[in-house]
Backbone bond lengths (Angstrom), bond angles and torsions (degrees), N, CA, C in turn:
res aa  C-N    CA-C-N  psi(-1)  N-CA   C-N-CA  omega(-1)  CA-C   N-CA-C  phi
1 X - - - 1.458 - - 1.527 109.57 -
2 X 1.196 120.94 136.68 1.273 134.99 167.33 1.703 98.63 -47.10
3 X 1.266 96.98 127.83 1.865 107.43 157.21 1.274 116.83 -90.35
4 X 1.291 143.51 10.13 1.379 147.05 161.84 1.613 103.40 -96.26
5 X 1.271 120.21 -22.27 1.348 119.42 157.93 1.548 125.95 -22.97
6 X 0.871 112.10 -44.88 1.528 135.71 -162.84 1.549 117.45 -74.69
7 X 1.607 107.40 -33.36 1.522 133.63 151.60 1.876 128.71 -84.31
8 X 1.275 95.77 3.54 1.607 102.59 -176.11 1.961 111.83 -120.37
9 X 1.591 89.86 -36.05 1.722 93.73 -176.15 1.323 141.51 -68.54
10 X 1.368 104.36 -7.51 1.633 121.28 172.68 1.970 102.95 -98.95
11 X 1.260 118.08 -62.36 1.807 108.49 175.07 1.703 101.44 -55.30
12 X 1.298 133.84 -23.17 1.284 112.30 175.78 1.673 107.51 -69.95
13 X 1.108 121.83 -40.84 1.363 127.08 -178.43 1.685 112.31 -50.24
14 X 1.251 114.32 -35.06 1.350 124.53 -178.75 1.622 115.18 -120.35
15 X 1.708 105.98 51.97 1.247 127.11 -165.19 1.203 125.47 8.44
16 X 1.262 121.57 76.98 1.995 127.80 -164.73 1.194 96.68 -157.00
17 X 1.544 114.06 152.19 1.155 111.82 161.53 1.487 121.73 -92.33
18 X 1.866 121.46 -172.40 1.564 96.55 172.68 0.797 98.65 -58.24
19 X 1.266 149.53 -96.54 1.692 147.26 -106.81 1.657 92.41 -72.84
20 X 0.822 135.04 -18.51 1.663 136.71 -179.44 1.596 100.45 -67.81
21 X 1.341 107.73 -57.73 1.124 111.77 -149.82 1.526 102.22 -97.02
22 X 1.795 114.18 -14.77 1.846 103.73 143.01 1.053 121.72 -45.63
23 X 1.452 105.85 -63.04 2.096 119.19 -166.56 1.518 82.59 -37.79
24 X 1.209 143.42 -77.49 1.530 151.85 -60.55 1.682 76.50 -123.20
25 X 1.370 117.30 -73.95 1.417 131.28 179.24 1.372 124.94 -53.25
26 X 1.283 115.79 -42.96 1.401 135.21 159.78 2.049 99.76 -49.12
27 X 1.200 134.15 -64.39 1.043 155.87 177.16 1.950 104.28 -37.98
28 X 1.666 100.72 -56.22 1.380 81.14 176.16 1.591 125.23 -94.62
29 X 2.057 95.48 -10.04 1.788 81.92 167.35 1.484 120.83 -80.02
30 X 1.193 118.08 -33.91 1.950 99.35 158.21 1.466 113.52 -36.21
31 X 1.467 117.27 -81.69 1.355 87.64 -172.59 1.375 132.88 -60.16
32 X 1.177 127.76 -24.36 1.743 137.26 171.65 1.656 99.70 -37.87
33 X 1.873 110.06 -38.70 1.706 111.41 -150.74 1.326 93.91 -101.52
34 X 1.135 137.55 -21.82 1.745 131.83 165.67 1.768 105.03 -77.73
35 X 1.187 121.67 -42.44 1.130 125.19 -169.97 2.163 94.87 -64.71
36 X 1.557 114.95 -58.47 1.568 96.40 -175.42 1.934 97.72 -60.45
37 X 1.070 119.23 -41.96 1.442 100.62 177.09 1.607 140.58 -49.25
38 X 1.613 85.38 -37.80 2.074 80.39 150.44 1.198 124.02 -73.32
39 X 1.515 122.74 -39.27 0.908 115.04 -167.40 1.645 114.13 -70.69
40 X 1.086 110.46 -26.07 2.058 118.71 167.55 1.731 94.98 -58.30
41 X 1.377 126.89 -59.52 1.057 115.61 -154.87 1.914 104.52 -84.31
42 X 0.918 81.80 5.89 2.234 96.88 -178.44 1.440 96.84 -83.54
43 X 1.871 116.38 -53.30 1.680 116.71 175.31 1.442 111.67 -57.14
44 X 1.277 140.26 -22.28 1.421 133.49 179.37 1.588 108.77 -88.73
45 X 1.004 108.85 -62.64 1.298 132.00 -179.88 2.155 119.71 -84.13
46 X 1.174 106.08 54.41 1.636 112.52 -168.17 1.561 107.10 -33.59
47 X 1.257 119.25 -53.95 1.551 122.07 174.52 1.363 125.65 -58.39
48 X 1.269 129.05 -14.78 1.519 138.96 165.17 1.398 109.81 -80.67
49 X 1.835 116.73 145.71 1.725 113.75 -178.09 0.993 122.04 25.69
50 X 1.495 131.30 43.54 1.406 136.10 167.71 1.793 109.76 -53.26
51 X 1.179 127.29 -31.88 1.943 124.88 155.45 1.121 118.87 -88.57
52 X 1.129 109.72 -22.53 1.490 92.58 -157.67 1.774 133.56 -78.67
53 X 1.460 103.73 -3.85 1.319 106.49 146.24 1.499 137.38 -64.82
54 X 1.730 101.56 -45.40 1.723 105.96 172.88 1.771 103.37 -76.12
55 X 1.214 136.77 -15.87 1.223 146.94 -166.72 1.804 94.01 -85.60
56 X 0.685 97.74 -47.71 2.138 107.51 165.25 1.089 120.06 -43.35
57 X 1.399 95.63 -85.38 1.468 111.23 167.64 1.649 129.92 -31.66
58 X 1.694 110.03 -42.37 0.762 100.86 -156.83 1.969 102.88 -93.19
59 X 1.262 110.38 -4.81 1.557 115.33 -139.82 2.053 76.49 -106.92
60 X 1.721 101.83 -18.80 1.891 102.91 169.48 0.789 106.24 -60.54
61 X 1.320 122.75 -58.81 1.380 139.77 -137.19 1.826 101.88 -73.70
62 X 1.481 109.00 -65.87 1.584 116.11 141.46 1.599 118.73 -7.75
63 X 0.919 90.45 -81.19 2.178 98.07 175.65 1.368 109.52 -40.13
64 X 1.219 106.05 -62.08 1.305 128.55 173.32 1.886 112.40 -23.53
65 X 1.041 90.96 -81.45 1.586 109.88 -169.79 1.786 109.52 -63.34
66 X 1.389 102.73 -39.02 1.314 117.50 -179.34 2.168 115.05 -54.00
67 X 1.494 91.74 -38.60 0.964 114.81 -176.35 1.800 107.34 -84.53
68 X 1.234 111.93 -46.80 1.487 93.53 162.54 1.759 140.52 -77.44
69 X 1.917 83.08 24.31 1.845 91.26 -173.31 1.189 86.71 -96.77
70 X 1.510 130.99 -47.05 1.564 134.85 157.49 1.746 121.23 -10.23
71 X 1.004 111.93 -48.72 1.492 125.75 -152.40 1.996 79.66 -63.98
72 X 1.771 88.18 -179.74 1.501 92.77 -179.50 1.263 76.81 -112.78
73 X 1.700 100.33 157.07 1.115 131.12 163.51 1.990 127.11 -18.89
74 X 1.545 95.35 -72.09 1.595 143.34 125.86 1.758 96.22 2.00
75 X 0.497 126.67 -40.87 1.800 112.36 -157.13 1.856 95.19 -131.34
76 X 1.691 103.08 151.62 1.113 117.64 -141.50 1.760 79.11 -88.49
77 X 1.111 111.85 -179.72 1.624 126.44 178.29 1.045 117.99 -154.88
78 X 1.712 125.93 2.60 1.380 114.53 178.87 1.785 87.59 -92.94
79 X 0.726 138.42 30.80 2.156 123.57 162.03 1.290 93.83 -103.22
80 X 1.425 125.35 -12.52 1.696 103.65 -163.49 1.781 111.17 -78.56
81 X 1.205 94.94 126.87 1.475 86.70 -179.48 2.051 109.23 -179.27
């Protein structure tokens, strides 16, 4: 078995390549890591980023799904996640 396998077999599952599926992941932990950072600075401060955690969440979640309407038929979708 290929030992680079190990970096290719999950973005193939969710038709991407690596570097696709770096950008891609990389893409939602920035926002995931500004989004808990408002939301820390939202618990001190109640009047600051009052959405913008559920406004995160929700606009991922969006991407998310949008992106598994993309996929082919052909290819599995319960790993995506």
């Amino acid at each position: 078995m290929n030992p680079l396998r190990v970096f290719t077999k999950h973005p193939t599952t969710v038709n991407e390549t690596y570097t696709e599926h770096l950008c891609s992941a990389w893409s939602f932990g920035f926002r995931m890591l500004g989004a808990s950072v408002a939301c820390i600075l939202h618990g001190i401060f109640p009047f600051l980023f009052v959405t913008t955690g559920s406004s995160t969440i929700r606009a991922l979640y969006e991407r998310m799904v949008t992106h598994r309407a993309r996929i082919k038929p052909d290819t599995p979708v319960n790993s995506i996640g």
